[in-house]
C-alpha positions in Angstrom: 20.4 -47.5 -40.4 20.6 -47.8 -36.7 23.3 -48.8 -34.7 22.6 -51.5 -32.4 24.6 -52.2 -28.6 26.9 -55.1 -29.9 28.3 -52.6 -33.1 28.6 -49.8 -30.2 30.9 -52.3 -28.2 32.7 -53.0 -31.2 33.5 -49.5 -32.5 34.5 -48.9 -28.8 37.2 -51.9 -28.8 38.6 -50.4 -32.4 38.9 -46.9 -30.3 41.2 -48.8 -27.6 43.0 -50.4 -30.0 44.0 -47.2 -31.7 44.8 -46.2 -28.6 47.3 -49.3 -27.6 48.5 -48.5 -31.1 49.1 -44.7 -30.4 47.0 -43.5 -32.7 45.0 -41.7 -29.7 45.5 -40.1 -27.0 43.3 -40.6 -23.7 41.2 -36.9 -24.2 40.5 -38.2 -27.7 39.7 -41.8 -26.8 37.6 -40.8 -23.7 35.6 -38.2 -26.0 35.5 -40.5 -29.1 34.3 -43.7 -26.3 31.7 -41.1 -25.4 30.5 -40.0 -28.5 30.3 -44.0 -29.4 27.6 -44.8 -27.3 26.2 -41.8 -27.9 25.5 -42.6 -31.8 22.4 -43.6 -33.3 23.4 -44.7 -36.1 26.4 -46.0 -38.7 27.2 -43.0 -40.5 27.9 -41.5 -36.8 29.9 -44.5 -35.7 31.2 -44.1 -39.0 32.5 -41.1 -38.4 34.2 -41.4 -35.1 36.2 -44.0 -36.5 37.0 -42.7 -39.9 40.8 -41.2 -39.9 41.4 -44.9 -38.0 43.0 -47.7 -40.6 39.9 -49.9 -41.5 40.1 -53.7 -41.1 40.5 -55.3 -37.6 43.9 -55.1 -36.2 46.3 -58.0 -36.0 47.1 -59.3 -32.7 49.9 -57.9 -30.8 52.3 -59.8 -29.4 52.2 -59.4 -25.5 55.5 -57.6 -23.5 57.3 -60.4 -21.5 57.5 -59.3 -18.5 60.4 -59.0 -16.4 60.8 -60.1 -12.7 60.2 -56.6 -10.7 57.5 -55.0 -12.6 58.9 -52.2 -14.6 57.7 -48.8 -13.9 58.3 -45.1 -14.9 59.2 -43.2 -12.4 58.4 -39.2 -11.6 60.4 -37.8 -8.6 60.3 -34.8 -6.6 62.0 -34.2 -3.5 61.5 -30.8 -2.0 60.8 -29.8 -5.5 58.2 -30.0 -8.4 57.7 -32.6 -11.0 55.6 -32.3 -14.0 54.6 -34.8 -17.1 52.5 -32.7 -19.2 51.0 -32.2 -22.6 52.4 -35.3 -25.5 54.0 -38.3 -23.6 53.6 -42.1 -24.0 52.4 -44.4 -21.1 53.3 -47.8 -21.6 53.8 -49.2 -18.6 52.9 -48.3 -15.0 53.5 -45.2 -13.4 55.6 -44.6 -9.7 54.5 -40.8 -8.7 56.8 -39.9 -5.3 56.5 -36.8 -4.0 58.6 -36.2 -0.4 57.8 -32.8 0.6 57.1 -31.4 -2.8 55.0 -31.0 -5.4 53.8 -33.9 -8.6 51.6 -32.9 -11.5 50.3 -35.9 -14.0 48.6 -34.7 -16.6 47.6 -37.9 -18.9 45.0 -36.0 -20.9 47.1 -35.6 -24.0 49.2 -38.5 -23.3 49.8 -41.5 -25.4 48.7 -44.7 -23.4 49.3 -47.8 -25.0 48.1 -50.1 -22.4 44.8 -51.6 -21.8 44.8 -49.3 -18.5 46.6 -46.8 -16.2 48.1 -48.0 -13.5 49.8 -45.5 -10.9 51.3 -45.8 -7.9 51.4 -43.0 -5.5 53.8 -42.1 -2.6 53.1 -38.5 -0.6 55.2 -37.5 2.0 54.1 -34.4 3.2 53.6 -32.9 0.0 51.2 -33.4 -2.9 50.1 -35.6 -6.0 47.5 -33.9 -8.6 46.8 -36.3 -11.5 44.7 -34.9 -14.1 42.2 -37.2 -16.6 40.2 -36.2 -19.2 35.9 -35.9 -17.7 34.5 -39.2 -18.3 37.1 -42.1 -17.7 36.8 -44.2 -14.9 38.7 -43.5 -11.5 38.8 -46.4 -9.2 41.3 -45.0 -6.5 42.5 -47.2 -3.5 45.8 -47.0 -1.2 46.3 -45.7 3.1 45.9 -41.9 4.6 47.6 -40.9 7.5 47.5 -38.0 8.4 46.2 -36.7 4.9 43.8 -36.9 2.0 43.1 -38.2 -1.1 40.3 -38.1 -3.3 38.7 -38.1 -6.7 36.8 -34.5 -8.6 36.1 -36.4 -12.1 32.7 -36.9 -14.0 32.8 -40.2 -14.4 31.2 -42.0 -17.1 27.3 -43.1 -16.7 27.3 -46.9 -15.7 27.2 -49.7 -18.2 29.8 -48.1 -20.7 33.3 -49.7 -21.7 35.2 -46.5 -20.4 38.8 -45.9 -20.1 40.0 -46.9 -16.6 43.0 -45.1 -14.6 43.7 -47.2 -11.2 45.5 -45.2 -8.8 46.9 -46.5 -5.7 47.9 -43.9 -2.7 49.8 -44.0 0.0 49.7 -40.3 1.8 51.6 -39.5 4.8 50.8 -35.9 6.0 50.1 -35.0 2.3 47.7 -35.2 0.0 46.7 -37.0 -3.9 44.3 -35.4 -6.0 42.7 -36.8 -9.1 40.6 -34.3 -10.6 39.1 -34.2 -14.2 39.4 -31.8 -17.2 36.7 -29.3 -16.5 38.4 -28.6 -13.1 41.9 -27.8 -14.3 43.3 -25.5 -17.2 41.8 -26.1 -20.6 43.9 -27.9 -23.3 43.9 -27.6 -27.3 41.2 -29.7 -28.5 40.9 -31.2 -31.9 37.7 -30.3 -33.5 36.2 -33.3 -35.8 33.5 -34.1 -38.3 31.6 -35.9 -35.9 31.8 -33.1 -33.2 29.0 -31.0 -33.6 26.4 -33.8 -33.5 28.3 -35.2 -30.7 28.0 -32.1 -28.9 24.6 -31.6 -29.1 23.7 -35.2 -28.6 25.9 -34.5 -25.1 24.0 -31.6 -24.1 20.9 -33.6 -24.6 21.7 -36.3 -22.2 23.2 -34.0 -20.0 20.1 -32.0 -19.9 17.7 -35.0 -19.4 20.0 -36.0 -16.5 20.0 -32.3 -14.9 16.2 -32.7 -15.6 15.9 -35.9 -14.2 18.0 -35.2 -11.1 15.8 -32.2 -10.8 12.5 -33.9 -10.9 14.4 -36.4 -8.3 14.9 -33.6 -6.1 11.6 -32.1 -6.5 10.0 -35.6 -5.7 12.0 -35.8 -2.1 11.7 -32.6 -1.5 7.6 -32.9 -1.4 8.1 -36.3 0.2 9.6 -34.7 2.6 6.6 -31.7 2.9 4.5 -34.8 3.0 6.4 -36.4 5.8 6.3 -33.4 7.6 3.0 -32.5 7.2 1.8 -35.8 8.5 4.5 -35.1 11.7 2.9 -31.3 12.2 -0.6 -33.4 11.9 0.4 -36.1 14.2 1.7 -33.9 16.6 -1.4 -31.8 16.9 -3.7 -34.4 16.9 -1.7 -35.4 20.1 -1.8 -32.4 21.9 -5.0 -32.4 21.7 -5.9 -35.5 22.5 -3.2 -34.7 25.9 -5.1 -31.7 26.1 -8.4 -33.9 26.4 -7.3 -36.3 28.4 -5.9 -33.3 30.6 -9.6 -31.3 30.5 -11.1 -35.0 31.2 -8.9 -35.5 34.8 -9.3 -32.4 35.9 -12.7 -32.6 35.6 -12.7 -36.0 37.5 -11.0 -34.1 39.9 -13.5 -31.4 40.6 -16.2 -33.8 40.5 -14.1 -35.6 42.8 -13.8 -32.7 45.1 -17.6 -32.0 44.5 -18.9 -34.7 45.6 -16.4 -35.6 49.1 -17.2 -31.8 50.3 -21.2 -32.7 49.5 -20.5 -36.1 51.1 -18.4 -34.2 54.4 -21.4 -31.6 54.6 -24.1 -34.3 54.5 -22.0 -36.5 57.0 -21.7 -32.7 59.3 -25.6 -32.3 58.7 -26.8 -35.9 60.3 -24.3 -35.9 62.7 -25.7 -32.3 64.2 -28.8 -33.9 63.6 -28.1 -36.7 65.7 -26.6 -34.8 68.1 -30.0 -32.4 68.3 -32.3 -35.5 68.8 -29.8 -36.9 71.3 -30.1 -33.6 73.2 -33.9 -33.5 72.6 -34.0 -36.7 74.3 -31.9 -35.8 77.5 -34.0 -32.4 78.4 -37.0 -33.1 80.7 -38.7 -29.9 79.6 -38.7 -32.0 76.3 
């Protein structure tokens, strides 16, 4: 049977709470909230969710939480600092780096909050923070004197994806967030659900590179068609300059025609004139 949108959005909200619960890690819950959307029906959802206790989780009681938010702290002071491979995330993260060197690598990492929240202080040295391809990146903070930016395929809009908020604040340094397929591979799980998931994946990606594609092609001939009707404005102006030009000069030698007829007519009566007068003065005559 076919899966419908709301059992989609429900299968997605089981993957988080496995998550919360440590059941997951964020690779695994960013593929498996992937390959969610990306089922058709309720043997695949089935399937995504099948090593995953059954049953709705009870509710969790929330943290209380203390005056001064607490915070896990990585530190590196004309040094390097790394977190990498298993770790648990359960509260927000405080990445300092003065002139040295902070690696995050949260793709095999346990997160059991709702989000990822990291704060990031670079002092002329550098913050890389790397998340599995498909969660969303929503990065924010000052730059002076630096850079920060974000290299991660993000997931297509509309879908409940994982969220890592990073704030910045880069002095002469720089924060990096880059995603999975720009940084060394990591062991992946392989499940049952993987090789239709893969396919389906390759299918969307494909009708996106197509579509992208056929958007390209389509501004690239609106733009022949744009220039085409420039080249054909521009010559139909010339040569309507070129008329108007042919049509003055023209006036111009007509002009000229006709005040050197009008001086040699005016030249011709006045000798003329001049003739009778004479005529008219000789006594002979």
């Amino acid at each position: 049977m076919r899966a419908s949108d709301t059992e989609r959005e429900q299968a997605v909200e089981r993957l988080r709470e496995a998550s919360v619960e440590g059941r997951l890690t964020l690779a695994e819950l960013t593929e498996r909230t992937e390959a969610a959307y990306l089922a058709r029906t309720h043997a695949e959802l089935a399937q995504i969710t099948a090593d995953l206790p059954g049953g709705a989780p009870a509710p969790r009681p929330q943290p209380m939480k203390t005056p001064g938010k607490v915070k896990t702290w990585v530190v590196a002071v004309m040094g390097d600092a790394k977190r990498t491979g298993t770790w648990r995330i359960d509260q927000e993260i405080a990445a300092v780096s003065v002139m040295g060197d902070v690696t995050l690598d949260l793709r095999q990492a346990e997160v059991r909050t709702r989000e990822v929240e990291i704060t990031a202080t670079c002092v002329m040295g550098d913050v890389k923070i790397i998340v599995p391809d498909g969660v969303d990146v929503e990065l924010s903070g000052v730059t002076i004197m630096g850079d920060k930016k974000v290299q991660v395929a993000e997931a297509p809009a509309g879908q409940n994806a994982p969220v890592v908020r990073v704030k910045a604040f880069v002095l002469m340094g720089d924060v990096k967030i880059i995603g999975d397929s720009l940084a060394d591979p990591i062991k992946r799980g392989w499940f049952a659900w993987s090789e239709w998931w893969w396919d389906r994946r390759k299918e969307v990606r494909q009708q996106l590179r197509a579509d992208l594609r056929q958007t390209i092609d389509g501004g690239r001939q609106a733009h022949r068609e744009i220039m085409q009707a420039h080249r054909d404005a521009t010559r139909e102006f010339r040569h309507m300059q070129r008329e108007a030009r042919q049509g003055e000069q023209e006036f111009r030698r007509q002009f000229m025609r006709d005040d050197r007829e009008a001086r040699r007519e005016s030249r011709r009566e006045d000798r003329d004139a001049w003739r009778d007068l004479r005529r008219g003065d000789d006594p002979s005559s």
